[in-house]
VMD Tcl script that draws the C-alpha trace (Angstrom):
set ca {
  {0.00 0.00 0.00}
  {1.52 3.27 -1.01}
  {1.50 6.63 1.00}
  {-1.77 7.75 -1.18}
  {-4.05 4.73 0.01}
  {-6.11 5.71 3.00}
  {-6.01 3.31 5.75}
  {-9.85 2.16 5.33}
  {-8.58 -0.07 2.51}
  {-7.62 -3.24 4.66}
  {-7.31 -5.56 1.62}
  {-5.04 -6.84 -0.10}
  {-5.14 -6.60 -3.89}
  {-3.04 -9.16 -5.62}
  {-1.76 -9.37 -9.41}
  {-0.94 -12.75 -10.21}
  {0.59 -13.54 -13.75}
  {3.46 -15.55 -15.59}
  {5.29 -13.00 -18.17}
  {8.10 -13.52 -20.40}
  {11.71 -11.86 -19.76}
  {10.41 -8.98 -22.16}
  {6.97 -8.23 -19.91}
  {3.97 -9.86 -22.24}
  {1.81 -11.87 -20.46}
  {-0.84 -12.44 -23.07}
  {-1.94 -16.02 -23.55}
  {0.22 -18.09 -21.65}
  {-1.75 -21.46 -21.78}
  {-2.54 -22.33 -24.89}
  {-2.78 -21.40 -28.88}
  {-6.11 -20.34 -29.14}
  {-6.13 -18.28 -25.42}
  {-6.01 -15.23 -26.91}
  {-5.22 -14.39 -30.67}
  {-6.00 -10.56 -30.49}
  {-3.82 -8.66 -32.49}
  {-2.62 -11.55 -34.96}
  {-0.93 -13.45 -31.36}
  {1.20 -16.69 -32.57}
  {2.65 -17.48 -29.28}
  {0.01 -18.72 -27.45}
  {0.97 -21.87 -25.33}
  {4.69 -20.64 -24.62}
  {4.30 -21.23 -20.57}
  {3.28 -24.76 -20.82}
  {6.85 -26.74 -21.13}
  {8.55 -25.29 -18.70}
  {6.18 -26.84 -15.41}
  {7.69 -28.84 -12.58}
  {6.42 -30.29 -9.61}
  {7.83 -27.77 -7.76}
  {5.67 -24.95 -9.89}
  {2.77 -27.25 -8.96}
  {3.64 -27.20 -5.11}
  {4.18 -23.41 -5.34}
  {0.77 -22.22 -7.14}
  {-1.26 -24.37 -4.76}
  {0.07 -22.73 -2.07}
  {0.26 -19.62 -3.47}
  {-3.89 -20.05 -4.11}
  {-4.09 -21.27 -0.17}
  {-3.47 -17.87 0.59}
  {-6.05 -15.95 -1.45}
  {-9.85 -15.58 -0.58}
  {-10.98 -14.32 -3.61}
  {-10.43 -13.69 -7.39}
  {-10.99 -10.86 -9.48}
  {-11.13 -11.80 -13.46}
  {-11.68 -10.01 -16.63}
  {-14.15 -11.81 -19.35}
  {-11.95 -13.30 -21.11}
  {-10.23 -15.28 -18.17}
  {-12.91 -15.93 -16.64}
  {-14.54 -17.67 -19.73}
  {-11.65 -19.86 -19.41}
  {-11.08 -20.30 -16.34}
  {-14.84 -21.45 -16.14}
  {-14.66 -24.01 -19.85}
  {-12.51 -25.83 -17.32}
  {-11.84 -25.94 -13.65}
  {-16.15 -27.22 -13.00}
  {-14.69 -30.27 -14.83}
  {-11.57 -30.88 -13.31}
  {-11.56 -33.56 -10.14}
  {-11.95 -31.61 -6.83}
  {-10.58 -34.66 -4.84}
  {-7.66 -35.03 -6.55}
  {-6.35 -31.39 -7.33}
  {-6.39 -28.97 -4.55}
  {-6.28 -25.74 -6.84}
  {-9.71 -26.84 -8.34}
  {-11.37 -27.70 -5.15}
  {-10.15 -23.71 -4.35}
  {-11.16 -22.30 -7.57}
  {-14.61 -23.96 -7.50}
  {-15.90 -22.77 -4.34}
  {-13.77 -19.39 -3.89}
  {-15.70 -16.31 -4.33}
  {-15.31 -14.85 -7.61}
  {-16.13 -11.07 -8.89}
  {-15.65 -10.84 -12.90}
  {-15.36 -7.38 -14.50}
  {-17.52 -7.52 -17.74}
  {-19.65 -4.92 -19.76}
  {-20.77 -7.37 -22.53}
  {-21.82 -10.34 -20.39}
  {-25.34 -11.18 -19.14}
  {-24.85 -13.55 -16.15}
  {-21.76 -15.48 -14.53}
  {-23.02 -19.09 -13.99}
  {-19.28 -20.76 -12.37}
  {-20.06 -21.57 -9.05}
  {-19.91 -18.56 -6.43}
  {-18.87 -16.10 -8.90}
  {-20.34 -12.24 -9.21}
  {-20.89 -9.92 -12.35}
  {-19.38 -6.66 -11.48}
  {-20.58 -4.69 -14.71}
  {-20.43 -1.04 -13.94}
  {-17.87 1.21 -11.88}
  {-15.16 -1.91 -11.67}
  {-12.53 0.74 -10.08}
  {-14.97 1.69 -7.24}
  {-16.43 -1.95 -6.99}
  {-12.99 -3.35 -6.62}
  {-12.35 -0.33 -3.60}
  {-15.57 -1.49 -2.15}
  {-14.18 -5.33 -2.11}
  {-10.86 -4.59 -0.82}
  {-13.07 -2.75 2.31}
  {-13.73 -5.93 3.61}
  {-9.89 -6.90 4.16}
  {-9.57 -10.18 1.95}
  {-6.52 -11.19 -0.13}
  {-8.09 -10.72 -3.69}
  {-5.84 -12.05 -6.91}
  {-6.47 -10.78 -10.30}
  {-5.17 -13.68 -12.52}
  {-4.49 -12.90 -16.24}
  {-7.68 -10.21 -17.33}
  {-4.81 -7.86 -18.83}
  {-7.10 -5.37 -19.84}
  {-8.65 -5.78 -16.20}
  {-5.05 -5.11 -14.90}
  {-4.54 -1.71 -16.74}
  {-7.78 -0.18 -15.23}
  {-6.35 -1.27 -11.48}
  {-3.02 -0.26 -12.23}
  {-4.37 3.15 -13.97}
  {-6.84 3.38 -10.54}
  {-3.73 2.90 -8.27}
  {-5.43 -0.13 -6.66}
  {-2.53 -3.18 -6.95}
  {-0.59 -3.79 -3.70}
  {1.19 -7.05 -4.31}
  {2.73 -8.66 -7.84}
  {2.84 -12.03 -8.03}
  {5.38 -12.76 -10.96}
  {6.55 -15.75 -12.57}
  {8.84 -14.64 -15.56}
  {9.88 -17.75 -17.96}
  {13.08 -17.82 -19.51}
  {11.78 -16.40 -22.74}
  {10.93 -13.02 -24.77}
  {8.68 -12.86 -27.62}
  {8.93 -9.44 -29.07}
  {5.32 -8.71 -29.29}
  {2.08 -9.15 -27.29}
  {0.02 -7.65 -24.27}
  {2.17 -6.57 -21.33}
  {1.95 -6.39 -18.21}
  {2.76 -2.28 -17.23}
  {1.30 -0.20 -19.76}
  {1.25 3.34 -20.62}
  {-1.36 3.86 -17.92}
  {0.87 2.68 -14.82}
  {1.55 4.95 -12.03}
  {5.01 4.65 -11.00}
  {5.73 2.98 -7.70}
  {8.79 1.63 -5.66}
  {8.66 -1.80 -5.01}
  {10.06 -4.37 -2.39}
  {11.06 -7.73 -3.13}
  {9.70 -10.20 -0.48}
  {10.12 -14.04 -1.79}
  {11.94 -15.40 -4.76}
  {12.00 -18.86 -6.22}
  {13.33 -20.45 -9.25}
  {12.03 -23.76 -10.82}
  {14.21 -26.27 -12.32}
  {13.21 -25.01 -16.02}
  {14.61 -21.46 -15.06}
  {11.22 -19.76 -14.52}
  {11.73 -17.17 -11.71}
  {8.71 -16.72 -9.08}
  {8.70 -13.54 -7.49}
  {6.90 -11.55 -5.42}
  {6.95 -7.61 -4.86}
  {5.02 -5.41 -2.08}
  {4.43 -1.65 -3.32}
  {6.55 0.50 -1.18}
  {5.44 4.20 -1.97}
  {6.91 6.94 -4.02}
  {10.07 6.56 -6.21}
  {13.13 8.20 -4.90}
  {15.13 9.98 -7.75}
  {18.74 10.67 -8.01}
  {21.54 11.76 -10.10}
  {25.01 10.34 -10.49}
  {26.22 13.52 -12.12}
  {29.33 14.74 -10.16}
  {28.44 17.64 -7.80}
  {31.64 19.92 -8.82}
  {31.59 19.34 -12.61}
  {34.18 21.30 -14.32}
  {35.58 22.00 -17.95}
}
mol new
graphics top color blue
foreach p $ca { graphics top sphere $p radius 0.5 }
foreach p [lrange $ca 0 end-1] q [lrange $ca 1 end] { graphics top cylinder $p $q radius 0.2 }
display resetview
């Protein structure tokens, strides 16, 4: 939480994504995630999973109470966790009955189990949520990302970079970001070189200069 947030915001608002070494973080899972603006590297996080990623993002889920997804994630996100074994696979049994808010102007109704349509005023909604002092992760939803970062409403990145760069594609900071100091609180690395990392905002960015005070001809 940065020096601008008042103290009534007791919540914790989490962005959770993998990104490659050069920031885009656009369709990690799979060809056809998401294709917008001619995207060919969908699917480019998928061979690079250990157990030890595994371990990590079920714990990682243990700690959050809610999620926070754009329309796009959350239509997959919902094609596929209701039919994934609950017994068997911790994260789904979390996923499934976690609350979940999803930011949408186009959609209708949200039919995944526990889940909420927050259609109008997301910035304010997503103030109003963080009131109630839960640990809320925004997962992919990269348009959904821009309006929190824009809104000044992030307090925690959850980061897993893969040892790649694509040269094109969605990233994570764009123009919109307000700039921030940040503290590095946990890192990991897997055995395929991805590096899981996790940053607490801090407040304002101290400037400097290393121009010599007594410059002379």
């Amino acid at each position: 939480m940065n020096e601008n947030q008042t103290n009534e915001t007791t919540g914790t608002l989490v962005v959770g994504t993998f990104l490659t070494l050069d920031g885009v973080m656009q369709a990690p899972g799979g060809p056809d995630e998401d294709r917008d603006g001619g995207f060919e590297h969908g699917g480019w996080s998928v061979n690079y999973w250990d157990e030890q990623m595994g371990e990590i993002i079920d714990g990682q889920f243990a700690e959050v109470d809610a999620l926070l997804l754009g329309r796009k994630t959350y239509e997959i996100f919902a094609a596929h966790w209701p039919h994934v074994d609950t017994e068997d696979d911790p994260m789904a049994s979390k996923l499934n009955s976690m609350p979940k808010y999803v930011a949408s102007r186009t959609l209708d109704a949200v039919e995944w189990n526990n889940s909420t349509l927050l259609s109008r005023g997301v910035a304010e909604a997503v103030e109003n949520l963080k009131e109630r002092g839960d640990v809320i992760m925004t997962q992919g939803s990269h348009d959904l990302i821009q309006t929190l970062l824009a809104h000044d409403l992030v307090d925690e990145f959850w980061l897993w970079i893969f040892p790649l760069v694509l040269g094109n594609g969605k990233r994570l900071f764009g123009d919109g970001t307000i700039p921030t100091a940040l503290e590095l609180t946990n890192a990991e690395a897997s055995s395929t070189g991805v590096q899981m990392l996790r940053y607490e905002r801090t407040g304002e960015i101290e400037y400097g200069s290393f121009a010599l005070d007594d410059m002379t001809e």
